[in-house]
N, CA, C and O atoms as a GROMACS GRO file, in nm:
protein
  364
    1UNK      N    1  -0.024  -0.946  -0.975
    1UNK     CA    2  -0.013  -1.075  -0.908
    1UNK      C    3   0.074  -1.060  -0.784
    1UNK      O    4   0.181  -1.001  -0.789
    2UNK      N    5   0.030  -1.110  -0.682
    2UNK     CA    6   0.105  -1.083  -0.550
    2UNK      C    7   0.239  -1.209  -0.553
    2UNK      O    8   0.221  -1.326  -0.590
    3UNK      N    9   0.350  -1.158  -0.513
    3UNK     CA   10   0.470  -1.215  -0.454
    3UNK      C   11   0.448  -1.316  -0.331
    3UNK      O   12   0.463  -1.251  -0.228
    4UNK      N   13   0.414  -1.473  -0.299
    4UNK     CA   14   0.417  -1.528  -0.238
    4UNK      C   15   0.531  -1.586  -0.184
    4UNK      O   16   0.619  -1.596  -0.270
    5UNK      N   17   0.580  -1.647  -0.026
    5UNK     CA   18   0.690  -1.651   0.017
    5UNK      C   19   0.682  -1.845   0.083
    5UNK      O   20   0.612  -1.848   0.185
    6UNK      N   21   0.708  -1.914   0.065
    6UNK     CA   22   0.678  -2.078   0.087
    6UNK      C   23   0.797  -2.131   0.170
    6UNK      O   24   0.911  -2.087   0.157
    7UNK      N   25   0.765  -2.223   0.250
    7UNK     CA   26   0.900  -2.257   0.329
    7UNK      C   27   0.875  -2.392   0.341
    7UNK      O   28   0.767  -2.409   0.397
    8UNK      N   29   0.939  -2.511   0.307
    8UNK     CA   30   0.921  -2.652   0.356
    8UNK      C   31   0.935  -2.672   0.483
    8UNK      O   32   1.024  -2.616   0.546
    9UNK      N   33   0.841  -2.762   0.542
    9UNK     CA   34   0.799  -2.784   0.706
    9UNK      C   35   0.917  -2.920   0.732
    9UNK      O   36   0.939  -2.958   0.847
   10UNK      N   37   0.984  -2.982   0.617
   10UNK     CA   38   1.055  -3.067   0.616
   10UNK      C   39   1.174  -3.044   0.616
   10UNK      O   40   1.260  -3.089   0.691
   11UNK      N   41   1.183  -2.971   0.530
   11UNK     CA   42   1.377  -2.942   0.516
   11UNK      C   43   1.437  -2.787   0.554
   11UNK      O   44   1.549  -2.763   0.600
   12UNK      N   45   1.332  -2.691   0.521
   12UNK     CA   46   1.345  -2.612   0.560
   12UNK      C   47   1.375  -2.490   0.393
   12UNK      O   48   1.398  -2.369   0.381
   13UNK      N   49   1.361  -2.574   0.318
   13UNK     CA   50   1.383  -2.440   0.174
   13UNK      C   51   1.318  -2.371   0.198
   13UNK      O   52   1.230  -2.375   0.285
   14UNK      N   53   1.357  -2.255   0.094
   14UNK     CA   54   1.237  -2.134   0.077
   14UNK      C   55   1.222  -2.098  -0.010
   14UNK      O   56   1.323  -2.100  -0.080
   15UNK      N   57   1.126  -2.052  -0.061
   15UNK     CA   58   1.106  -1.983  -0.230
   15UNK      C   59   1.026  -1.882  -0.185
   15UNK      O   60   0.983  -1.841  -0.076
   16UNK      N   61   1.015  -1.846  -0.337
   16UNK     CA   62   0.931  -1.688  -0.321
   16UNK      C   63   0.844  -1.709  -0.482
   16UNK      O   64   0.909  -1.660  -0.575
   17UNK      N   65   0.709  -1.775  -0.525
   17UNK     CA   66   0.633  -1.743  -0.597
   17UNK      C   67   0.542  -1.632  -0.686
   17UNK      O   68   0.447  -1.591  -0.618
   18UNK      N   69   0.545  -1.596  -0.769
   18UNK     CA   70   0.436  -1.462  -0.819
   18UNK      C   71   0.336  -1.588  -0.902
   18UNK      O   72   0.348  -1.673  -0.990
   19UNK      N   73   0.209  -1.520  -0.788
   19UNK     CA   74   0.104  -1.668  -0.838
   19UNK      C   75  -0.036  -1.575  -0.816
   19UNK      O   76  -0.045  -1.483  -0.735
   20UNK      N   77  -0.111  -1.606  -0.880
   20UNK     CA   78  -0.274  -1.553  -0.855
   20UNK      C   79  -0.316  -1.584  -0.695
   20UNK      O   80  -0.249  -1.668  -0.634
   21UNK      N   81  -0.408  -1.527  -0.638
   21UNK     CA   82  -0.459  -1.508  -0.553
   21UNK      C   83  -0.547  -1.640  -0.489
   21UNK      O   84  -0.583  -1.675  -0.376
   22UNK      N   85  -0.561  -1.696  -0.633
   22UNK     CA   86  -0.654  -1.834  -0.628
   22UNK      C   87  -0.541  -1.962  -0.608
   22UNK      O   88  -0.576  -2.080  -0.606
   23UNK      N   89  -0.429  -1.926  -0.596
   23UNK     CA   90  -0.311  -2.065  -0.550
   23UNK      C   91  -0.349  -2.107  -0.462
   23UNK      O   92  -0.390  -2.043  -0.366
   24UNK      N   93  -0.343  -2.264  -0.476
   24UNK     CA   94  -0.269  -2.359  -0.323
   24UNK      C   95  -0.162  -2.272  -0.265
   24UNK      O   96  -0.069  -2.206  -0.311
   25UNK      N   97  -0.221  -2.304  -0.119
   25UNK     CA   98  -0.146  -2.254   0.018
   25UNK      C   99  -0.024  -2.352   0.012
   25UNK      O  100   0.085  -2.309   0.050
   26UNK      N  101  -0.034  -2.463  -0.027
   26UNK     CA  102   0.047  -2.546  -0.022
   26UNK      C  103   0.088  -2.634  -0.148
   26UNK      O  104  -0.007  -2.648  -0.225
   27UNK      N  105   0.208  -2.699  -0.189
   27UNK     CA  106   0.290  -2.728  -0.286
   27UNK      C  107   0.369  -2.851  -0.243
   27UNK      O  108   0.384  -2.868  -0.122
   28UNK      N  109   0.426  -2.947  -0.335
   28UNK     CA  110   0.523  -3.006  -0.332
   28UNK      C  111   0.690  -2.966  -0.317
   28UNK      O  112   0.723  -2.887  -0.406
   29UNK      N  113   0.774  -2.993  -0.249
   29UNK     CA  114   0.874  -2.944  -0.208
   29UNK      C  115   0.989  -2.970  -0.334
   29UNK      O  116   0.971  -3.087  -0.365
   30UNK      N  117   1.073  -2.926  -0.400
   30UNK     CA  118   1.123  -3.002  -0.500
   30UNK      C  119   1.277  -3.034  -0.447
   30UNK      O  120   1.367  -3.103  -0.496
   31UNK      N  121   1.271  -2.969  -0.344
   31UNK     CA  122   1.419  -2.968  -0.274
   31UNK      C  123   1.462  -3.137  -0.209
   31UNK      O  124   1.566  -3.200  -0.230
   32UNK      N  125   1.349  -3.175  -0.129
   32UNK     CA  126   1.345  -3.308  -0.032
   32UNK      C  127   1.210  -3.402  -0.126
   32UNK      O  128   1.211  -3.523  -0.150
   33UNK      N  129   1.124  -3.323  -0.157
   33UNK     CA  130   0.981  -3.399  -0.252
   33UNK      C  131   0.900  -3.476  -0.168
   33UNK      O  132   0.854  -3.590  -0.178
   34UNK      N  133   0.888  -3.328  -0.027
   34UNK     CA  134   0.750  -3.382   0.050
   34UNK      C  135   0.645  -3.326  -0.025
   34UNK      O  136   0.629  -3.215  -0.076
   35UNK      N  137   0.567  -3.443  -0.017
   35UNK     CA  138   0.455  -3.387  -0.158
   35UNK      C  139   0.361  -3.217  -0.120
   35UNK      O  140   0.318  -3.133  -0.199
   36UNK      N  141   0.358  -3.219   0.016
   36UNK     CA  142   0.246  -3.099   0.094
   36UNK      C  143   0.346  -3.025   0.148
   36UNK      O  144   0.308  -2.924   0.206
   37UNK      N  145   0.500  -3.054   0.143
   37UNK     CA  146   0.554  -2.997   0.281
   37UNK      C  147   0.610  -2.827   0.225
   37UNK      O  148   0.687  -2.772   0.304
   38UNK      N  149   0.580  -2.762   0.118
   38UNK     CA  150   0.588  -2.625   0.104
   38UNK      C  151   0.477  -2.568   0.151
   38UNK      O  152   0.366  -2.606   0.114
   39UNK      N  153   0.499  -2.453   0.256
   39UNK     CA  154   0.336  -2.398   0.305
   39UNK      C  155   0.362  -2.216   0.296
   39UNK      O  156   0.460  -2.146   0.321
   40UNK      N  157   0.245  -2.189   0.255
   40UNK     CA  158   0.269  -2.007   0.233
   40UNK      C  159   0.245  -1.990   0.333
   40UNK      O  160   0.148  -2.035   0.395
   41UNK      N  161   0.366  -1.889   0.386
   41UNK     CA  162   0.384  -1.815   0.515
   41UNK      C  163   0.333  -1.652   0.490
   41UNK      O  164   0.301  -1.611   0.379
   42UNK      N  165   0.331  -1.568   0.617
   42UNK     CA  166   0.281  -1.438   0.624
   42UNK      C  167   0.382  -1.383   0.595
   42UNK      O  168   0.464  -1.465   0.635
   43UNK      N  169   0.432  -1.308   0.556
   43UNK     CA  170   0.502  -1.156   0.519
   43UNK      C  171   0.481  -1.026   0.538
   43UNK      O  172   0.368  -0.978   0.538
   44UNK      N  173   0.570  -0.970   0.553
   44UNK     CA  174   0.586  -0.798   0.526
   44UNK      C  175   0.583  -0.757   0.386
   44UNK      O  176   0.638  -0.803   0.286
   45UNK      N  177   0.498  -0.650   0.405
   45UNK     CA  178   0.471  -0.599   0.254
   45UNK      C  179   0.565  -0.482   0.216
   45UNK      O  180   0.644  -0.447   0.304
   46UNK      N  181   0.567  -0.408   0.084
   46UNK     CA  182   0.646  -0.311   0.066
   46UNK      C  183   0.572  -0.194   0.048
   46UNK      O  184   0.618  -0.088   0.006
   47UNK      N  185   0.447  -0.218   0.082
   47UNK     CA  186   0.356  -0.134   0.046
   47UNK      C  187   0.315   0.004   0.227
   47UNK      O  188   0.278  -0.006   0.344
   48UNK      N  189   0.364   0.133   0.102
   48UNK     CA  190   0.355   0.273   0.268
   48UNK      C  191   0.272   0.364   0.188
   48UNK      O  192   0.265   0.385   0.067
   49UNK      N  193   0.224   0.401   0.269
   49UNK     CA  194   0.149   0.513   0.236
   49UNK      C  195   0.217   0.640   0.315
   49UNK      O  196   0.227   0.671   0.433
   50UNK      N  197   0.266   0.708   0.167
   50UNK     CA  198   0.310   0.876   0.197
   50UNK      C  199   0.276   0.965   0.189
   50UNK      O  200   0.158   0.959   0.153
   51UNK      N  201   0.328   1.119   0.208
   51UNK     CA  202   0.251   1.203   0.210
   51UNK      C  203   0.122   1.236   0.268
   51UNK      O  204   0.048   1.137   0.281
   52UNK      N  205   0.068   1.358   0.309
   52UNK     CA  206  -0.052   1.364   0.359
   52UNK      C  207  -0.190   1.303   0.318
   52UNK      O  208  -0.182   1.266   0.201
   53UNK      N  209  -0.304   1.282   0.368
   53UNK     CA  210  -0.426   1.232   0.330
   53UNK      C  211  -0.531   1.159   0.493
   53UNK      O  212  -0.530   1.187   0.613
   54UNK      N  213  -0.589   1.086   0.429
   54UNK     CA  214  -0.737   1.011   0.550
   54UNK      C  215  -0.615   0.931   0.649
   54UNK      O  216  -0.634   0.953   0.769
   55UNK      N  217  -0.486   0.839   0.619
   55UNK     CA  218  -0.407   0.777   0.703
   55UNK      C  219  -0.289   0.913   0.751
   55UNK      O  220  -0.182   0.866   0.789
   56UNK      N  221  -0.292   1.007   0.753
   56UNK     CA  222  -0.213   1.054   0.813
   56UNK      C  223  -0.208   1.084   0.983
   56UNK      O  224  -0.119   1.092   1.068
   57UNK      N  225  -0.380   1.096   0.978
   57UNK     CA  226  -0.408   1.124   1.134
   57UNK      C  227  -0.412   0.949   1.267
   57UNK      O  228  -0.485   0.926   1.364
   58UNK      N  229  -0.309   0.874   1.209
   58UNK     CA  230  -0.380   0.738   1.302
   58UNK      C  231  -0.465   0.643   1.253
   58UNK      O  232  -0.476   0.530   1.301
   59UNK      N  233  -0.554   0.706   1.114
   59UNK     CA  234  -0.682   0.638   1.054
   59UNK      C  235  -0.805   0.700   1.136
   59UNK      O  236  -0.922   0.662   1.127
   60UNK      N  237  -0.755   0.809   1.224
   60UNK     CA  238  -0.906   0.870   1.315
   60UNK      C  239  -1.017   0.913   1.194
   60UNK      O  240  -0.978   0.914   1.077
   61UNK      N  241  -1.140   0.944   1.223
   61UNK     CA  242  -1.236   1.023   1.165
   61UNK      C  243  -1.227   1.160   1.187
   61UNK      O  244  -1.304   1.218   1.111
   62UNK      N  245  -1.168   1.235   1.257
   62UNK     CA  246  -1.122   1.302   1.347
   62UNK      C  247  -1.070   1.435   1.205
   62UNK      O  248  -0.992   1.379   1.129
   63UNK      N  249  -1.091   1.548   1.172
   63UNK     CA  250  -1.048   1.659   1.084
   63UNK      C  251  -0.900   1.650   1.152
   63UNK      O  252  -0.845   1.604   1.252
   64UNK      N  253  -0.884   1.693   1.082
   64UNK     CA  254  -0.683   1.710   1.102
   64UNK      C  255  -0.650   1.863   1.130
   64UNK      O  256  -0.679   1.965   1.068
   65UNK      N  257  -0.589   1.843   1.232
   65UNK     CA  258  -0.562   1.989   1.292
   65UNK      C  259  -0.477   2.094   1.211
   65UNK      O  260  -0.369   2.081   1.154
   66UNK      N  261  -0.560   2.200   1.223
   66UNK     CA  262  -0.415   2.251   1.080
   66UNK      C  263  -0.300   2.292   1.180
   66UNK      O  264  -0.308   2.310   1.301
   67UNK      N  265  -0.181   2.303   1.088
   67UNK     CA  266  -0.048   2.310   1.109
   67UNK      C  267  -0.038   2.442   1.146
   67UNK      O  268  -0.112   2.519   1.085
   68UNK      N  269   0.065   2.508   1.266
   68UNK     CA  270   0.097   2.674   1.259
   68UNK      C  271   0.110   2.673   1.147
   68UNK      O  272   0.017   2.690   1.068
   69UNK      N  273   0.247   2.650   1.110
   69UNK     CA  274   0.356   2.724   1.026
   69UNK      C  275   0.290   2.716   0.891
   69UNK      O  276   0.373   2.725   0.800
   70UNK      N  277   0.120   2.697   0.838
   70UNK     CA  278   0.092   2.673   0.730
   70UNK      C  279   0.102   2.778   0.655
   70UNK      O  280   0.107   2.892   0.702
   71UNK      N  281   0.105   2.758   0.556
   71UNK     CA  282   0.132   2.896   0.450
   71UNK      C  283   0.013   2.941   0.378
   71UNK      O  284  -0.046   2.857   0.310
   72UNK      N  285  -0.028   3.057   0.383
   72UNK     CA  286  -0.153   3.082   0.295
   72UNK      C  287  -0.185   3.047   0.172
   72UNK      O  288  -0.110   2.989   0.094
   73UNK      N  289  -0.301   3.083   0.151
   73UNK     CA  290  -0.317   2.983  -0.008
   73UNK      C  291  -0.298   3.109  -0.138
   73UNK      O  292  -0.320   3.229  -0.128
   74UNK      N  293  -0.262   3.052  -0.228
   74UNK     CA  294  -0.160   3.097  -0.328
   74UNK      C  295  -0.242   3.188  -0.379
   74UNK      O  296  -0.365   3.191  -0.388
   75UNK      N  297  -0.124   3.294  -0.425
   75UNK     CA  298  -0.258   3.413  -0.496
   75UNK      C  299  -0.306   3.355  -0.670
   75UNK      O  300  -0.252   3.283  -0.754
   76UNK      N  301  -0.402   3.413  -0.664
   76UNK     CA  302  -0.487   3.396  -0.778
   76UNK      C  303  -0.310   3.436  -0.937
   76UNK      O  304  -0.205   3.501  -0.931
   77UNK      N  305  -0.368   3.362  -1.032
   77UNK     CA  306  -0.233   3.415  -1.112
   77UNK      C  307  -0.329   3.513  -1.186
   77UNK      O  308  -0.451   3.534  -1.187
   78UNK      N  309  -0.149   3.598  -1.286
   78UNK     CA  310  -0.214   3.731  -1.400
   78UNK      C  311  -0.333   3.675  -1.474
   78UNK      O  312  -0.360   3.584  -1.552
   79UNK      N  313  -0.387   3.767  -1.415
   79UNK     CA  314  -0.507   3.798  -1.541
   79UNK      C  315  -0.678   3.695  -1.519
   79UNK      O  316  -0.782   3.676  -1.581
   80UNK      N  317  -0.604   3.648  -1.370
   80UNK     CA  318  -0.700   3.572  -1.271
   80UNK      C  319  -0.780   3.627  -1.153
   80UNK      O  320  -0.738   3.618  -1.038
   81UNK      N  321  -0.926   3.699  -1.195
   81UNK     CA  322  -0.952   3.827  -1.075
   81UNK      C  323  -0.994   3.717  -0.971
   81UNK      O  324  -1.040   3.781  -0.876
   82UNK      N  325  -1.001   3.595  -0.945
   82UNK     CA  326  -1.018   3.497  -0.856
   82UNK      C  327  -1.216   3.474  -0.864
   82UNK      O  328  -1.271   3.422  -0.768
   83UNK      N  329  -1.301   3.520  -0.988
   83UNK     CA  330  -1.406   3.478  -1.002
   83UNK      C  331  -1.408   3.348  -1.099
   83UNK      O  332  -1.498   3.328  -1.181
   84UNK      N  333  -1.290   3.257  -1.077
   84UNK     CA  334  -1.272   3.151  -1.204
   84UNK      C  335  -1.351   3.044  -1.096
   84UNK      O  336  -1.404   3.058  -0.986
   85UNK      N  337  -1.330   2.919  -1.196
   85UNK     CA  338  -1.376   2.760  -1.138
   85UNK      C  339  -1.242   2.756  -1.025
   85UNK      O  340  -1.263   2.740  -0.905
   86UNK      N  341  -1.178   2.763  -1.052
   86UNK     CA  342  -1.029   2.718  -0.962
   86UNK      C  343  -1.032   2.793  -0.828
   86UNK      O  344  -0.995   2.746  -0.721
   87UNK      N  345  -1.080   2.911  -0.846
   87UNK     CA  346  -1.057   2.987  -0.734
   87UNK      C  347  -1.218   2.965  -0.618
   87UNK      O  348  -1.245   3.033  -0.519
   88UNK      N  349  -1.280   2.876  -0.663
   88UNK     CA  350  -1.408   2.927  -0.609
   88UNK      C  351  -1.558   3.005  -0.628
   88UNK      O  352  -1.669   3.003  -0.575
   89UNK      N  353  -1.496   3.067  -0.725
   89UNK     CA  354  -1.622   3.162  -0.774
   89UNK      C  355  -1.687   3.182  -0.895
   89UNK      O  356  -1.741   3.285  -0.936
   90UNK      N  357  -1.675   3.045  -0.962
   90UNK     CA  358  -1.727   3.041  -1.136
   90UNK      C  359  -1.869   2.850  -1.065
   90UNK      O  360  -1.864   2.759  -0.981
   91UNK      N  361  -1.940   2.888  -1.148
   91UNK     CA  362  -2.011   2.756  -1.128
   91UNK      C  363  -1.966   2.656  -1.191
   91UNK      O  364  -2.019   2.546  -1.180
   0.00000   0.00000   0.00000
């Protein structure tokens, strides 16, 4: 359920609701008791996206340039001649 943020157009309170998606935009004020005068305002979310992936490049379509300093890919482990599923070479 998303965190909604409401401010009276009258007095000026504020609250912060956790309400379904399907809420009134608007509410009775309980502070002053304008019947409409709480209205959901826009917000900042807390929501980032980290680490690498599709938003790392801008959101381009664009392949992502590889890095110099990348490090080669890891050797196969004991007793792994690299014909496994993991490595590439098992069907």
């Amino acid at each position: 359920m998303p965190l909604y943020e409401y401010r009276c157009e009258s007095c000026g309170e504020q609250e912060e609701k956790l309400e379904g998606f399907s809420a009134p935009t608007e509410h009775a004020c309980e502070a002053c008791g304008a019947p409409a005068g709480m209205k959901r305002q826009i917000s900042r979310t807390a929501f980032n996206l980290a680490g690498g992936g599709w938003y790392a490049g801008g959101y381009s379509t664009a392949a992502p340039t590889p890095k110099a300093d990348a490090s080669p890919a890891p050797a196969a482990p004991k007793g792994c001649a690299g014909g496994c599923a993991c490595h590439g070479g098992g069907n």
